[in-house]
DSSP file (Angstrom, degrees, kcal/mol; ACC not computed):
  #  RESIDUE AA STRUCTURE BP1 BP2  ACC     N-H-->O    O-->H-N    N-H-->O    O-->H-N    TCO  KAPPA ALPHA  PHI   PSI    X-CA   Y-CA   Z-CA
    1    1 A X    >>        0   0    0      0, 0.0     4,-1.5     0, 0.0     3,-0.9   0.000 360.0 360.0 360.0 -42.7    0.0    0.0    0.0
    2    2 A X  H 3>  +     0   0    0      1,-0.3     4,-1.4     2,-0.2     5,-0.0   0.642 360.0  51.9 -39.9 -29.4    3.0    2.2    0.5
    3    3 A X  H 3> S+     0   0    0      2,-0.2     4,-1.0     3,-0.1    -1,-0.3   0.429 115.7  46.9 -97.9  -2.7    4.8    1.6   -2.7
    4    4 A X  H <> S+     0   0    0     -3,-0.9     4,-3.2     2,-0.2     5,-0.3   0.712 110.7  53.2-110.0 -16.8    1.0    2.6   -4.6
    5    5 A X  H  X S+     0   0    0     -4,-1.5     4,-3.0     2,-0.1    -2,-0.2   0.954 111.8  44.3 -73.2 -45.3    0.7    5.7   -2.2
    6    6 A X  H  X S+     0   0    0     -4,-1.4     4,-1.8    -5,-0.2     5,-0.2   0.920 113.5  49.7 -58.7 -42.8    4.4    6.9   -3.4
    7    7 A X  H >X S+     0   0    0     -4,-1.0     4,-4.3     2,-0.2     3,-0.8   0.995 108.5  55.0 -64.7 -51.2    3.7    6.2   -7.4
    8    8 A X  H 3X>S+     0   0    0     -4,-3.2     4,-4.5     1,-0.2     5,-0.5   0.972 112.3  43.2 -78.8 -13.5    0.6    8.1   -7.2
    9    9 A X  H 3X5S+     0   0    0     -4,-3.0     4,-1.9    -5,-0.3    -1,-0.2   0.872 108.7  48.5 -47.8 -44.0    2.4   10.9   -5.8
   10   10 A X  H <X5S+     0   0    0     -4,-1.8     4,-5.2    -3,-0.8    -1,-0.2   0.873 111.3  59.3 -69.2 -48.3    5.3   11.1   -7.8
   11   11 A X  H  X5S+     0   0    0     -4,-4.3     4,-3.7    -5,-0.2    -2,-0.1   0.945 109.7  47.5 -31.6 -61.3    2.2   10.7  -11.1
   12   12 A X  H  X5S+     0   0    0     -4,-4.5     4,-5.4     1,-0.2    -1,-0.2   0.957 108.1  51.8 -60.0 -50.2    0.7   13.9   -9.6
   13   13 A X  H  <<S+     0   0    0     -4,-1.9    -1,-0.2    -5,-0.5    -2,-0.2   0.910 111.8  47.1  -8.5 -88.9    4.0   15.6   -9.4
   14   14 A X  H >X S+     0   0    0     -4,-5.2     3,-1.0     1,-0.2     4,-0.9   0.810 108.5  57.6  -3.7 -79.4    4.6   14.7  -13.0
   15   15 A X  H 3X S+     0   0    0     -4,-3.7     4,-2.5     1,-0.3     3,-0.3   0.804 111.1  37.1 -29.3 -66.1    1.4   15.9  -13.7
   16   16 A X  H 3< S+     0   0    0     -4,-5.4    -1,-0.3     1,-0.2    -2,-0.2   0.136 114.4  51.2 -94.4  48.0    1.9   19.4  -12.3
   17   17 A X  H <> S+     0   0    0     -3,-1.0     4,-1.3    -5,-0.2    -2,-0.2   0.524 110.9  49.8-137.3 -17.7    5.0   20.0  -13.3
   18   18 A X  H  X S+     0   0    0     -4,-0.9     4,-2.6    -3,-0.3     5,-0.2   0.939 117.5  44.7 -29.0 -83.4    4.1   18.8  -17.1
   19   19 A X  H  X S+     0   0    0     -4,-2.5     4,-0.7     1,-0.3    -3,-0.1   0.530 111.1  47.9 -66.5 -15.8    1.4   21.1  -16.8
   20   20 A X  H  4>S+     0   0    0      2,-0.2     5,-2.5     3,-0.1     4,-0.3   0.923 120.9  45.8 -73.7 -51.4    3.8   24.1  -15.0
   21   21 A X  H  <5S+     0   0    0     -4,-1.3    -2,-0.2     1,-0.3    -3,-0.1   0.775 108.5  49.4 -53.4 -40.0    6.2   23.2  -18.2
   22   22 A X  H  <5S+     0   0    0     -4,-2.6    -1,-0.3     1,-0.2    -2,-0.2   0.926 116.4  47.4 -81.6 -29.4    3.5   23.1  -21.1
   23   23 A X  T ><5S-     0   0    0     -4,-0.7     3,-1.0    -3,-0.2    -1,-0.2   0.362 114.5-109.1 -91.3 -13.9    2.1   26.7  -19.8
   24   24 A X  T 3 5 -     0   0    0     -4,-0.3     2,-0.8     1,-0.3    -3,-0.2   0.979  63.5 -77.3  71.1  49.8    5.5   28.6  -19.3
   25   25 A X  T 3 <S+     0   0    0     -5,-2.5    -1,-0.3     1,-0.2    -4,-0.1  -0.041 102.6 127.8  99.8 -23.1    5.1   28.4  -15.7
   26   26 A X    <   -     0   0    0     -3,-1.0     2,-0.3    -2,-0.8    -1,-0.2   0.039  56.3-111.1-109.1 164.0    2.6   31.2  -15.9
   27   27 A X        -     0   0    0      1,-0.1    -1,-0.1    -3,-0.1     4,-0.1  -0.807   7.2-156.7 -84.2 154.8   -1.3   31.3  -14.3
   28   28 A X        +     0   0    0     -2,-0.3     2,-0.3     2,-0.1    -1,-0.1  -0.015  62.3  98.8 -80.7   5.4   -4.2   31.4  -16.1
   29   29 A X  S    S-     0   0    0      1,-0.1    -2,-0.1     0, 0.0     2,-0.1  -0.758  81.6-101.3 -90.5 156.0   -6.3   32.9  -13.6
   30   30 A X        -     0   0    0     -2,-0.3     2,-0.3     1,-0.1    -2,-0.1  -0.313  38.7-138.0 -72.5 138.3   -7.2   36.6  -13.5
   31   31 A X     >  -     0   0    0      1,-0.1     4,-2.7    -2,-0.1     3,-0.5  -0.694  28.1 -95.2-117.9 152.5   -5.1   38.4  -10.9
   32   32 A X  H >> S+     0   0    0     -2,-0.3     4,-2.9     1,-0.3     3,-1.1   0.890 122.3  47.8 -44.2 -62.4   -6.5   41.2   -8.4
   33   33 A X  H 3> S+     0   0    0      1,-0.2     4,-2.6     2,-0.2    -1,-0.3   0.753 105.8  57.0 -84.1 -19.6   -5.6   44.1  -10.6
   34   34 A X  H 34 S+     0   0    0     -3,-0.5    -1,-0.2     2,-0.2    -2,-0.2   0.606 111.8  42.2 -67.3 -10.1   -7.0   42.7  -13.8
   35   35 A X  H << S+     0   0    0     -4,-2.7    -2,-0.2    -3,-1.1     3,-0.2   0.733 112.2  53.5 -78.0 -53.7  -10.2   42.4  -12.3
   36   36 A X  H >X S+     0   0    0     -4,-2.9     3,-2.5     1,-0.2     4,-1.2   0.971 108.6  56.6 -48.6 -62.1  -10.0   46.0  -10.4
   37   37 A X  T 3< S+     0   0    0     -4,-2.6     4,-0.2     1,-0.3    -1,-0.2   0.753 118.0  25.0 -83.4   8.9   -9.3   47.4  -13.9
   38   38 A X  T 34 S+     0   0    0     -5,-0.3    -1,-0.3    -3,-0.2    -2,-0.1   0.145  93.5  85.4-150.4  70.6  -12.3   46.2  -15.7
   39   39 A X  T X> S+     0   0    0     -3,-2.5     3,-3.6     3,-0.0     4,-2.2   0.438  89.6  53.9-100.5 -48.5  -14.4   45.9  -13.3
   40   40 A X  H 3X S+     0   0    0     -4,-1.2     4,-0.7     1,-0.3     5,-0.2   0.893 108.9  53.3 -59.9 -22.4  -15.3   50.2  -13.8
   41   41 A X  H 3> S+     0   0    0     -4,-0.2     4,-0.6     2,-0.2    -1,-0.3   0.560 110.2  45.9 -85.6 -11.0  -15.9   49.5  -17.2
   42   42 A X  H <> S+     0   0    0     -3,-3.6     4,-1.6     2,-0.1    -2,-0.2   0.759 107.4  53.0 -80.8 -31.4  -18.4   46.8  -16.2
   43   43 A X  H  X S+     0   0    0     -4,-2.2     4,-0.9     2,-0.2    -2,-0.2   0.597 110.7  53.5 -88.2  -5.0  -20.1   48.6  -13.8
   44   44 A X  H  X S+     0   0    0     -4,-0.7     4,-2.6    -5,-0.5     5,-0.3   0.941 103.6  58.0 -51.8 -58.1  -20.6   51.4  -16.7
   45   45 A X  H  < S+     0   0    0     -4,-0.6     4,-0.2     1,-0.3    -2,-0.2   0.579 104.7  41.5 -15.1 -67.3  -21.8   49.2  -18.6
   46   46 A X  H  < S+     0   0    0     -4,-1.6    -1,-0.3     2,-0.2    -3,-0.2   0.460 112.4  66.3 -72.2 -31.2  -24.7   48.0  -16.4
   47   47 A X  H  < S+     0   0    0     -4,-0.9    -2,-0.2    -3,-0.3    -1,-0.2   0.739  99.3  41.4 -54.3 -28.9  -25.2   51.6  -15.7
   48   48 A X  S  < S+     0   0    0     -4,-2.6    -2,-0.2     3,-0.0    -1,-0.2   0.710  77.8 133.6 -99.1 -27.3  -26.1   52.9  -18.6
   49   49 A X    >   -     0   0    0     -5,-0.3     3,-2.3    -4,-0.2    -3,-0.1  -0.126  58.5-135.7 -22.8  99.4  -28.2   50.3  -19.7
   50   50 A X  T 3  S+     0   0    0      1,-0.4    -1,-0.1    -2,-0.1    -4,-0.0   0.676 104.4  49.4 -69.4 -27.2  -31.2   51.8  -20.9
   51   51 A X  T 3  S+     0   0    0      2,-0.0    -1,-0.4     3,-0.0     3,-0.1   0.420  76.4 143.7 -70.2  -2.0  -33.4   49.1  -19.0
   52   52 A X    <   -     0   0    0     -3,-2.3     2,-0.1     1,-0.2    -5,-0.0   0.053  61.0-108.3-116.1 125.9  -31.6   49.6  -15.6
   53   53 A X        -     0   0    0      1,-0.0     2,-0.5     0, 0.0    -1,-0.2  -0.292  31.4-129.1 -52.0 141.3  -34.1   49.3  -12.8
   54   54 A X        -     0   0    0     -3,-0.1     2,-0.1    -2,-0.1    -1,-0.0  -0.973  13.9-134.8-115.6 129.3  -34.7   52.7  -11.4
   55   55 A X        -     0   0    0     -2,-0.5     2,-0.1     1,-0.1    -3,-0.0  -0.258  21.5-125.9-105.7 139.9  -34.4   52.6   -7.8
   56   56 A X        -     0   0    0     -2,-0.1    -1,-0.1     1,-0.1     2,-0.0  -0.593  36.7-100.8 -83.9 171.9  -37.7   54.8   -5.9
   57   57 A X        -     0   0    0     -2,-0.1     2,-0.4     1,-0.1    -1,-0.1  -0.335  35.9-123.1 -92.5 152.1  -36.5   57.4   -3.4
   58   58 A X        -     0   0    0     -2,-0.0     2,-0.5     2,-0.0    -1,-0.1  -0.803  27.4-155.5-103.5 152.2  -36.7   56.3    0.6
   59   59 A X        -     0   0    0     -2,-0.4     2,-1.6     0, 0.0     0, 0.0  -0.984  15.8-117.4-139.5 139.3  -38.7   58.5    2.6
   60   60 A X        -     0   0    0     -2,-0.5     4,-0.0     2,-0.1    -2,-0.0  -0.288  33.9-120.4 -50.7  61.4  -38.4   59.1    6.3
   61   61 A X        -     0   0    0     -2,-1.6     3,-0.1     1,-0.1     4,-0.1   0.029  21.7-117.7 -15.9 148.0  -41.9   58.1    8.7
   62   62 A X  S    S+     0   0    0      1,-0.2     2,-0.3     2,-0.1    -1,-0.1   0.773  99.4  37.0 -48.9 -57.6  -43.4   60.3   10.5
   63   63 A X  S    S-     0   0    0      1,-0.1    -1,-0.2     0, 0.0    -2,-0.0  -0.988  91.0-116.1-112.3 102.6  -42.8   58.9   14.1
   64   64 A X        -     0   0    0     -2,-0.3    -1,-0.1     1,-0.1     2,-0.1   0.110  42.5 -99.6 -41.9 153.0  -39.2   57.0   14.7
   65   65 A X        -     0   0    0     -4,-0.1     2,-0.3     1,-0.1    -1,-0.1  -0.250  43.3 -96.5 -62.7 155.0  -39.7   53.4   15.4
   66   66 A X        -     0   0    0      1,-0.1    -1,-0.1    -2,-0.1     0, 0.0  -0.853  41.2-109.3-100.6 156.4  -39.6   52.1   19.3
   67   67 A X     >  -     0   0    0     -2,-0.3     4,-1.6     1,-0.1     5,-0.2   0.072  30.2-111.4 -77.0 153.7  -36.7   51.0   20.2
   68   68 A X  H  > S+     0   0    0      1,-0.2     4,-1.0     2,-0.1    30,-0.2   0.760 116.4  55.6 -91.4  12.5  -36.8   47.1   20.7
   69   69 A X  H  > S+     0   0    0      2,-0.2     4,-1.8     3,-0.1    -1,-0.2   0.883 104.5  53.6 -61.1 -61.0  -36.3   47.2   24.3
   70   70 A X  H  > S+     0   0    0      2,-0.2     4,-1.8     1,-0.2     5,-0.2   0.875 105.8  53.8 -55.7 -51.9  -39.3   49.5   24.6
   71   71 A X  H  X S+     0   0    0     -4,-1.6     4,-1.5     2,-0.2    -1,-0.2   0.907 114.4  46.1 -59.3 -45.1  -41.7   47.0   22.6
   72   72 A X  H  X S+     0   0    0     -4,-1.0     4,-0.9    -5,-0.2    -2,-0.2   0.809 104.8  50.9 -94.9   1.4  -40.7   44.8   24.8
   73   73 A X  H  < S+     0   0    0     -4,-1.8     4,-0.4     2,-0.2     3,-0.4   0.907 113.6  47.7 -72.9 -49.9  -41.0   46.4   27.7
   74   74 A X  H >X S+     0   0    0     -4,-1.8     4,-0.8     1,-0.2     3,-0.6   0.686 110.0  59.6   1.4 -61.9  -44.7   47.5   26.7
   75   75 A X  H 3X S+     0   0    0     -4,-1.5     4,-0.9    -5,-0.2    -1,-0.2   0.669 107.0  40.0 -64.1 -33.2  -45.3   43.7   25.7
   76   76 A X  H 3< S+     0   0    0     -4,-0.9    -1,-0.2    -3,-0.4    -2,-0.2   0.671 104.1  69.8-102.2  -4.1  -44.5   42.0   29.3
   77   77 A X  H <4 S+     0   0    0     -3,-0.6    -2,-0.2    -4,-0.4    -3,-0.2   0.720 104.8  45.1 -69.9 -46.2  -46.5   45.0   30.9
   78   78 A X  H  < S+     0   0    0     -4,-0.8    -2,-0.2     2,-0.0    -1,-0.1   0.941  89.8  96.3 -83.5 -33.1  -49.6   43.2   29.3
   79   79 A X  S  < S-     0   0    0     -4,-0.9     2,-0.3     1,-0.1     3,-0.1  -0.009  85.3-122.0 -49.5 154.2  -48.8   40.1   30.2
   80   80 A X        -     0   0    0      1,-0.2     7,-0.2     0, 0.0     6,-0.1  -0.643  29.5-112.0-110.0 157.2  -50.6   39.2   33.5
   81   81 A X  S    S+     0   0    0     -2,-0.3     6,-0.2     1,-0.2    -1,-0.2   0.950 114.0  47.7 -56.8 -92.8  -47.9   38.2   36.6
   82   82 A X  S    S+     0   0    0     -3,-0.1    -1,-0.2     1,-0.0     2,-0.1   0.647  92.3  96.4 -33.7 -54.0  -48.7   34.4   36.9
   83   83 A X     >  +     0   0    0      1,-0.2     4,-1.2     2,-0.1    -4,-0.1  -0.127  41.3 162.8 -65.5 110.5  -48.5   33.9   33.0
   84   84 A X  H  > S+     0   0    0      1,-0.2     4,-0.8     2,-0.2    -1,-0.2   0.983  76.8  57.6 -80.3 -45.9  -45.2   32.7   32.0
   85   85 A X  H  > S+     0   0    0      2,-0.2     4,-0.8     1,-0.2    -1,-0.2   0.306 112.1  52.9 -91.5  -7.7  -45.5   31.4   28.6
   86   86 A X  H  > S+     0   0    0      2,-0.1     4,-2.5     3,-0.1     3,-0.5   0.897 113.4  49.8 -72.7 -82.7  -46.9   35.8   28.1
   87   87 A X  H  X S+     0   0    0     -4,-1.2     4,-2.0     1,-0.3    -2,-0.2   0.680 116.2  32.6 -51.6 -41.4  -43.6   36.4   29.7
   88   88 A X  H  X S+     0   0    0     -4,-0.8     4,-1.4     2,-0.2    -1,-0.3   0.961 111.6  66.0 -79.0 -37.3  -41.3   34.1   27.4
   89   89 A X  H >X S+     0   0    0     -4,-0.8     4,-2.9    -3,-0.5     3,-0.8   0.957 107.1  42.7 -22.3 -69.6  -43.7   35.0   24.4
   90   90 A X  H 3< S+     0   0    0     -4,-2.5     4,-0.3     1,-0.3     5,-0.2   0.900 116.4  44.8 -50.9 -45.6  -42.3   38.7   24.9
   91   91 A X  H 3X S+     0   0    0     -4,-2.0     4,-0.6    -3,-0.2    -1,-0.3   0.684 106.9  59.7 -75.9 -20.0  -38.8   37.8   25.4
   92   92 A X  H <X S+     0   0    0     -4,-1.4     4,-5.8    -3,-0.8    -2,-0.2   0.830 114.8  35.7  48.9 -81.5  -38.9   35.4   22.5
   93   93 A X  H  < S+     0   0    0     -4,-2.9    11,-0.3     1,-0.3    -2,-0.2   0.327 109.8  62.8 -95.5   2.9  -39.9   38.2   20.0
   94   94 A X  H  > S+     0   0    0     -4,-0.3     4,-3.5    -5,-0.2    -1,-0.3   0.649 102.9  52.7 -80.3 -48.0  -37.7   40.7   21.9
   95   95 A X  H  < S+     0   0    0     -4,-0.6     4,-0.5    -5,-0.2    -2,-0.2   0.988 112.2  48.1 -56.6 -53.1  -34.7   38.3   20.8
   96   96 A X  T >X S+     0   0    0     -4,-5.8     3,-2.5     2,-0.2     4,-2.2   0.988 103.3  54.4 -61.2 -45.2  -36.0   38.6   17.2
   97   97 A X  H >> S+     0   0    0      1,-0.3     4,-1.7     2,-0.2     3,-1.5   0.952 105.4  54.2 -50.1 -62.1  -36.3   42.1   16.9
   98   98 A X  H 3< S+     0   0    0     -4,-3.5    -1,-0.3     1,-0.3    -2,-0.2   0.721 115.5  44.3 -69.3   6.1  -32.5   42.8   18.0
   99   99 A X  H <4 S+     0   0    0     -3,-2.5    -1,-0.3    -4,-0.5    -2,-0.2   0.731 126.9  24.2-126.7  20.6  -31.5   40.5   15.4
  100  100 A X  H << S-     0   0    0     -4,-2.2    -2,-0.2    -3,-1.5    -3,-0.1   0.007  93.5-126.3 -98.7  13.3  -33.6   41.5   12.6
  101  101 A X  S  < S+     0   0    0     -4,-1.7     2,-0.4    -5,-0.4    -3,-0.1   0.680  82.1  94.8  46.0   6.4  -34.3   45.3   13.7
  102  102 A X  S    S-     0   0    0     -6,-0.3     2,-0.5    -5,-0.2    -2,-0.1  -0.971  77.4-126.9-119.0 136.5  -38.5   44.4   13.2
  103  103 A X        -     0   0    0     -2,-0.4    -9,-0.1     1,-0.1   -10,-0.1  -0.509  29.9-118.5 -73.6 134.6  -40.5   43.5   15.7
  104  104 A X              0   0    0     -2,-0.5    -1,-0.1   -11,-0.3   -11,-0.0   0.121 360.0 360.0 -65.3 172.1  -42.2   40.4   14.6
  105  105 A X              0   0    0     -3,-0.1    -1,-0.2     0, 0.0    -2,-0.1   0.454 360.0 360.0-112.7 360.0  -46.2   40.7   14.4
């Protein structure tokens, strides 16, 4: 098992060192600065397109969102003392809101 682990090593060797030889040593993948410099000429590109989604303007609400602290604080307030499953409910949907910034409905 040793002497078939060493041949195919040596094969792959071969193999890239064939393949280093037939290629002049060189990559064929795209390097970091041939990508930077056409990449602005791609993103023209797609800019100018006459179909180019046009994006609608965001506009501010009246009244800032409450904070999700506040939502839940407001949410375990309704909750009756004795009721736990109120109590986890709140905290539960407190957890989502801080890590999706809405409070679930």
């Amino acid at each position: 098992m040793r002497k078939i682990m060493i041949f195919v090593s040596v094969l792959l060797a071969l193999f890239q060192m064939y393949s280093m030889v037939a290629t002049g040593g060189r990559d064929k993948a795209p390097t970091a600065a041939s990508v930077v410099a056409v990449a602005p000429r791609a993103v023209l590109a797609a800019a100018s397109a006459p179909n180019a989604p046009q994006m609608a303007p965001i506009v501010a609400s009246a009244s800032p969102p409450q904070s999700c602290y506040r939502q839940y604080q407001t949410k375990f307030q309704q909750c009756r003392a004795a009721d736990e499953a109120c109590h986890l409910n709140a905290a539960d949907q407190w957890d989502l809101c801080e890590a999706t910034g809405l409070w679930p409905k």
